[in-house]
C-alpha positions as CSV (number, residue, x, y, z in Angstrom):
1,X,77.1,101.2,98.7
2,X,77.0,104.7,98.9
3,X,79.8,107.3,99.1
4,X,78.9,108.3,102.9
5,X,79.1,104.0,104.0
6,X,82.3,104.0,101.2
7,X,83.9,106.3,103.6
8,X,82.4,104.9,106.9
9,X,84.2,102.0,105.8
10,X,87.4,103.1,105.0
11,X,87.4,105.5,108.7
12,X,87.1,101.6,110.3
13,X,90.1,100.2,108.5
14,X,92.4,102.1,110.6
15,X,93.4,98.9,112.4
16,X,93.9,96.9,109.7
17,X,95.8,99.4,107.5
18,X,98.1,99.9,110.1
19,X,98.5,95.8,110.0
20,X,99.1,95.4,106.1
21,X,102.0,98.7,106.6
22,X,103.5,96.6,109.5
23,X,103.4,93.7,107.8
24,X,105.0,95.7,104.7
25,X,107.2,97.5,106.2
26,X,108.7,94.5,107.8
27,X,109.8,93.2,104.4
28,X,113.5,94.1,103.6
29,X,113.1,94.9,99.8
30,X,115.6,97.2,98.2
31,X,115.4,97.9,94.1
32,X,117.9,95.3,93.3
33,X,116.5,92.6,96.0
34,X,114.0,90.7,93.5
35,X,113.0,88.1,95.9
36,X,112.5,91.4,98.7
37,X,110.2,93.1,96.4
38,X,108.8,90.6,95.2
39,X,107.7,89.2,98.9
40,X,106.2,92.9,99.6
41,X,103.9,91.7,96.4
42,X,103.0,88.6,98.0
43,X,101.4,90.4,100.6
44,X,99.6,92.9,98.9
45,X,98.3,90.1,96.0
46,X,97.1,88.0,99.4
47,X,95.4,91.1,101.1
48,X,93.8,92.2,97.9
49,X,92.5,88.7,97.0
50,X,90.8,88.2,100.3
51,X,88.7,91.5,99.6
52,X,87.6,89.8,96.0
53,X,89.7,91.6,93.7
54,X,91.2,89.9,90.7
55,X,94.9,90.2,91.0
56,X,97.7,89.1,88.0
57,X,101.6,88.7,88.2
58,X,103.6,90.2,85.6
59,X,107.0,88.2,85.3
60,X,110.1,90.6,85.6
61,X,113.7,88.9,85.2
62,X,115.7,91.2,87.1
63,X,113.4,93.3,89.4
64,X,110.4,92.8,91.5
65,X,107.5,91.0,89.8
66,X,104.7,93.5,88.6
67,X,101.3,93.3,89.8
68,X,98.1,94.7,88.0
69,X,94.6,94.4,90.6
70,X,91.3,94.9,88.5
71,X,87.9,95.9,89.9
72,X,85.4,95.1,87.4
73,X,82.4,97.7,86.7
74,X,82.4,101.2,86.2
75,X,81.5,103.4,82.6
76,X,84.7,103.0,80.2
77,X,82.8,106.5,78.5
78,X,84.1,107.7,81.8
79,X,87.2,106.5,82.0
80,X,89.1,104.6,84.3
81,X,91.4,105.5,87.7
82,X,94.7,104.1,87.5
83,X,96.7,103.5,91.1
84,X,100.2,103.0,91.2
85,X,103.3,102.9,93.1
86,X,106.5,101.1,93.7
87,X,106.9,98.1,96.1
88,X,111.0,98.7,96.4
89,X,113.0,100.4,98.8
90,X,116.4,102.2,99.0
91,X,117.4,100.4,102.0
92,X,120.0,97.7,102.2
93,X,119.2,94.3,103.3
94,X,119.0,94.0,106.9
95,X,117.8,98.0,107.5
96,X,114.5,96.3,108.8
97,X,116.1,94.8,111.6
98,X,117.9,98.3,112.7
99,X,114.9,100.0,111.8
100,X,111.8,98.2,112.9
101,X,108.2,99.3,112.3
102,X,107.1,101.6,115.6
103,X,104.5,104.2,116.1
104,X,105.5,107.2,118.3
105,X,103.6,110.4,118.7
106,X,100.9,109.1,116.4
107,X,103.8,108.8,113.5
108,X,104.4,105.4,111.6
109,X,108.1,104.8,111.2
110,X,110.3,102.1,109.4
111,X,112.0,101.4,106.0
112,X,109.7,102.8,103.0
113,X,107.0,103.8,105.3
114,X,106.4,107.3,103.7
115,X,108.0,106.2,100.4
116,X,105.7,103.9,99.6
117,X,104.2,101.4,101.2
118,X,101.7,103.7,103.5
119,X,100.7,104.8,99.7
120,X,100.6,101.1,98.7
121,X,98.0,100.6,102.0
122,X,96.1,103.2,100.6
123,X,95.7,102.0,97.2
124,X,95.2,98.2,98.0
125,X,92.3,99.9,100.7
126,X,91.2,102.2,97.9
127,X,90.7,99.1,95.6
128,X,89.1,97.4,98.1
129,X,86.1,100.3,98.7
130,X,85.8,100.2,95.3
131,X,85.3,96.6,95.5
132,X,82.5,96.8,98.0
133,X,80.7,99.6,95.6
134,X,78.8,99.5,92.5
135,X,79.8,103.0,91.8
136,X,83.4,103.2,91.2
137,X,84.0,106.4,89.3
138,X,83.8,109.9,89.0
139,X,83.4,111.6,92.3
140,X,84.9,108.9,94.5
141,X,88.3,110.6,94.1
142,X,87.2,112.7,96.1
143,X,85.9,111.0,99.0
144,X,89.0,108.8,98.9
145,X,91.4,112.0,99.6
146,X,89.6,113.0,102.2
147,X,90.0,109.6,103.7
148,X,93.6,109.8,103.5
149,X,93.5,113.1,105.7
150,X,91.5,111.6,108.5
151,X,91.7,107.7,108.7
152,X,94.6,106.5,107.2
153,X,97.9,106.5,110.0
154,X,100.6,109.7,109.6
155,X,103.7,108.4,108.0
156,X,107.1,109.5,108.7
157,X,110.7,108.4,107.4
């Protein structure tokens, strides 16, 4: 796939980006709610599986479970690209149901929606381009910021 129909793809996931940050956002998930973070992981692991990527579940005891997604391929003389972000909140349980996911004036809002599940979208739609791909390094970084600017929603608080 080359980087113009990498990014072609990623510009027609607006739809379906904005349904995995709904569906995250909709989780209640603070740092000390476990089986909260935990679920938000859940639903990235099933999203990511049903694009083809390999996805493994590092046991934590006392917070959310950790996950680690591979995409095979690339040139380990080049390196790899390491994605990452957090799955918890600091919102009490129940802020979900005062807070609801909305959209207004072109703005997604809702619990964690800027900090850091509309990053988590991005990386888990990241992955998945690079899935689809044979060329997964070097200047894809690139393409993918640019994606960020134009198809992927505007977050707000």
């Amino acid at each position: 796939m080359s980087e113009a129909r990498v990014i072609e793809w990623l510009a027609g996931q607006q739809e379906a980006m904005l349904t995995l940050l709904r569906e995250l956002v909709g989780i209640d998930g603070g740092t000390y709610d476990k089986p909260g973070v935990d679920a938000v992981g859940t639903a990235l692991r099933r999203f990511l599986e049903t694009q083809g990527i390999a996805v493994r579940t590092i046991p934590q005891q006392r917070f959310g479970d950790t996950l680690r997604a591979s995409v095979p391929g690339g040139d380990a003389a080049r390196g790899n690209i390491l994605l990452m972000g957090h799955r918890d909140t600091v919102y009490p349980q129940g802020e979900v149901a005062r807070r609801p996911f909305t959209i207004r004036d072109g703005f997604a809002w809702g619990p964690g929606v800027s900090d850091m599940k509309a990053g988590l979208v991005t990386n888990s739609f990241i992955l998945a381009a690079f899935a689809k791909s044979a060329a997964r390094r070097g200047r894809w970084w690139d393409s993918t910021r640019r994606m960020r600017k134009s198809a992927a929603p505007r977050a707000s608080r």
